[in-house]
Backbone as CSV, one residue per row, in Angstrom:
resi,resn,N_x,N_y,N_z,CA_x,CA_y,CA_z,C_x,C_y,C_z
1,UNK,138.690,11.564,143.925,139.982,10.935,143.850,139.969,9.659,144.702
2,UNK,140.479,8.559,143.951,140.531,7.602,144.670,142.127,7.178,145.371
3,UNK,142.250,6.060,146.237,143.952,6.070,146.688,144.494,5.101,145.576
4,UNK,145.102,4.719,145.394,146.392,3.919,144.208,146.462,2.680,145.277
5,UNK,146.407,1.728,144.138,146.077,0.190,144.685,147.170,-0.198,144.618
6,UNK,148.272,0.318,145.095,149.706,-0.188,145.210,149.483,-0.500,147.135
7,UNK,149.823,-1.550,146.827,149.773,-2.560,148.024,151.481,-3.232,148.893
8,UNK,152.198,-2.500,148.059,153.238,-2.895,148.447,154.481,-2.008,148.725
9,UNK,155.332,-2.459,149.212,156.520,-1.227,150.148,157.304,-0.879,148.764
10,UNK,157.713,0.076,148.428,158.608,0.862,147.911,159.699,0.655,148.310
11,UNK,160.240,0.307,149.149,161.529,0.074,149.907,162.008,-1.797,149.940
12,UNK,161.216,-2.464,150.080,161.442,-4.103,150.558,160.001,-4.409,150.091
13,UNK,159.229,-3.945,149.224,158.510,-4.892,148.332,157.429,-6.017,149.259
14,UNK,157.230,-5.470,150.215,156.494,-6.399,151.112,155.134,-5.917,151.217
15,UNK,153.700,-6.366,152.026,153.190,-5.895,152.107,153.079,-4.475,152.781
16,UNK,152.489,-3.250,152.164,152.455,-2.322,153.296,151.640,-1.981,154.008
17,UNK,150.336,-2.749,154.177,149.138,-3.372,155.229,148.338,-1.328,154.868
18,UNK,148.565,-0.661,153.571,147.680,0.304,153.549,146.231,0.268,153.241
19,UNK,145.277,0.785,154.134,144.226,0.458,154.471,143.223,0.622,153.083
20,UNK,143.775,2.121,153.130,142.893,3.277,151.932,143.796,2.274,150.354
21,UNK,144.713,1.771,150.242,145.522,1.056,148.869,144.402,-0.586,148.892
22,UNK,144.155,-0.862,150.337,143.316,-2.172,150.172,142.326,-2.506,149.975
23,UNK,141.438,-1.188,150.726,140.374,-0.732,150.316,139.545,-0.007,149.267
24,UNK,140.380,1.000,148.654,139.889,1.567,147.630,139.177,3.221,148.134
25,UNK,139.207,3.147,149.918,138.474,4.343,150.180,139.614,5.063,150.985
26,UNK,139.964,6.556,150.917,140.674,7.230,151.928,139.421,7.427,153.301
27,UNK,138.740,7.141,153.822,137.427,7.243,154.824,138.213,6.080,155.691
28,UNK,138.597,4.828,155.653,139.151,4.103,156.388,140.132,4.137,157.719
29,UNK,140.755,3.961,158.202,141.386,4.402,158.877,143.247,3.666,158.774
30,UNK,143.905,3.976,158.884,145.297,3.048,158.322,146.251,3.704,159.503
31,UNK,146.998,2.426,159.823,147.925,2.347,160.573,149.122,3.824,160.766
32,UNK,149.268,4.132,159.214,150.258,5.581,159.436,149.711,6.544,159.942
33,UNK,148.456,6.950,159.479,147.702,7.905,160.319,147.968,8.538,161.584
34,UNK,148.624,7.872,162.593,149.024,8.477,164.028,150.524,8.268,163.868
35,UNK,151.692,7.830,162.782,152.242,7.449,163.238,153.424,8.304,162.583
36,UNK,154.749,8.360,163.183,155.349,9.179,163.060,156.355,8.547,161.842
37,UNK,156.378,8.889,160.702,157.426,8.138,159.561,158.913,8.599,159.714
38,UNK,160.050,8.003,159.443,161.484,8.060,159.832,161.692,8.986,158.746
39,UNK,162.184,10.467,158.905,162.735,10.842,157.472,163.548,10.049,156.796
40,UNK,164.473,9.983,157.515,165.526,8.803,156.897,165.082,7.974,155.744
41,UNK,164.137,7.004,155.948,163.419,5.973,155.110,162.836,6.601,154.502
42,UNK,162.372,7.844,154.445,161.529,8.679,153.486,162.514,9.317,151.961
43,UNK,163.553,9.477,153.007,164.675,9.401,151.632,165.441,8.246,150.971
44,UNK,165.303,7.496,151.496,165.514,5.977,150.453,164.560,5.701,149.540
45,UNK,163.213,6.329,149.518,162.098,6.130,148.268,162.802,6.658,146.971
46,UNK,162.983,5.687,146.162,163.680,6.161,144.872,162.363,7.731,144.183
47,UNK,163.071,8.121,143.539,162.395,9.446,142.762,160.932,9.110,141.926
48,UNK,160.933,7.971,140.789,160.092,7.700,140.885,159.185,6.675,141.115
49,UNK,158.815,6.655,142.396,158.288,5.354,143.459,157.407,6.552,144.735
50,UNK,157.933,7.777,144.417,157.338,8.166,145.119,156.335,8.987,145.499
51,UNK,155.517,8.613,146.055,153.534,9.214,145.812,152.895,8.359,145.436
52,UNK,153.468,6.905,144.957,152.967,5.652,144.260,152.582,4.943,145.368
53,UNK,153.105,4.619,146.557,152.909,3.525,147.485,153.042,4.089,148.944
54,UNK,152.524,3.056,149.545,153.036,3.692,151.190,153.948,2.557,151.608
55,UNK,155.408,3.408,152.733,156.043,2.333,153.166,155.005,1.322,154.498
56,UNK,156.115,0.012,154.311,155.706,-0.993,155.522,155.515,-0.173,156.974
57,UNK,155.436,-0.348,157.528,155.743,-0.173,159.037,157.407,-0.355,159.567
58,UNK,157.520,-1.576,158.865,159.048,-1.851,159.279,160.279,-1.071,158.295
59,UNK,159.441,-0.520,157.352,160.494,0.319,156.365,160.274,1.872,157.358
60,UNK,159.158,2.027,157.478,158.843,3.304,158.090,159.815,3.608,159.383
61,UNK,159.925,2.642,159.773,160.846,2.699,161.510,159.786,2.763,162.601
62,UNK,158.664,2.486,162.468,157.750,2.350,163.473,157.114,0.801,163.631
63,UNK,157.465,-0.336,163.050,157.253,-1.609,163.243,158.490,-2.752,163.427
64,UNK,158.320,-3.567,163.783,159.273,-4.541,164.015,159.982,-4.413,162.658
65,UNK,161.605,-5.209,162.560,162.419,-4.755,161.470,161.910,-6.460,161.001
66,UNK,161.687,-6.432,159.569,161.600,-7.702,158.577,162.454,-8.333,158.978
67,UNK,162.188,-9.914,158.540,163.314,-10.752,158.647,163.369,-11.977,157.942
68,UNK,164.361,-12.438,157.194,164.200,-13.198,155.777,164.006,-12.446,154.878
């Protein structure tokens, strides 16, 4: 199984800097990995969007909030 080359946030359409989506390998190592995701934002992923992409960091609640 490979990861899904969706490269972008589900939530704000931005990049979502996923390692294993940029790479093509789950062996990589990616930023969510240690990191704790907001349920909250986990329920704003529309129904189907989800299992397709990984959120940003800043959708997740663990990175600076977007701006523009």
């Amino acid at each position: 199984m490979e990861p899904k080359r969706n490269t972008r946030c589900p939530l704000c359409g931005a990049d979502n800097a996923c390692v294993p989506a940029h790479t093509g390998e789950f062996g990589t190592p990616c930023w969510c990995f240690s990191a704790t995701i907001d349920p909250a934002a986990l329920a704003q992923v529309p129904d189907a969007l989800r299992g397709e992409a990984c959120l940003c960091a800043a959708c997740a609640g663990v990175g600076p909030p977007r701006t523009g």
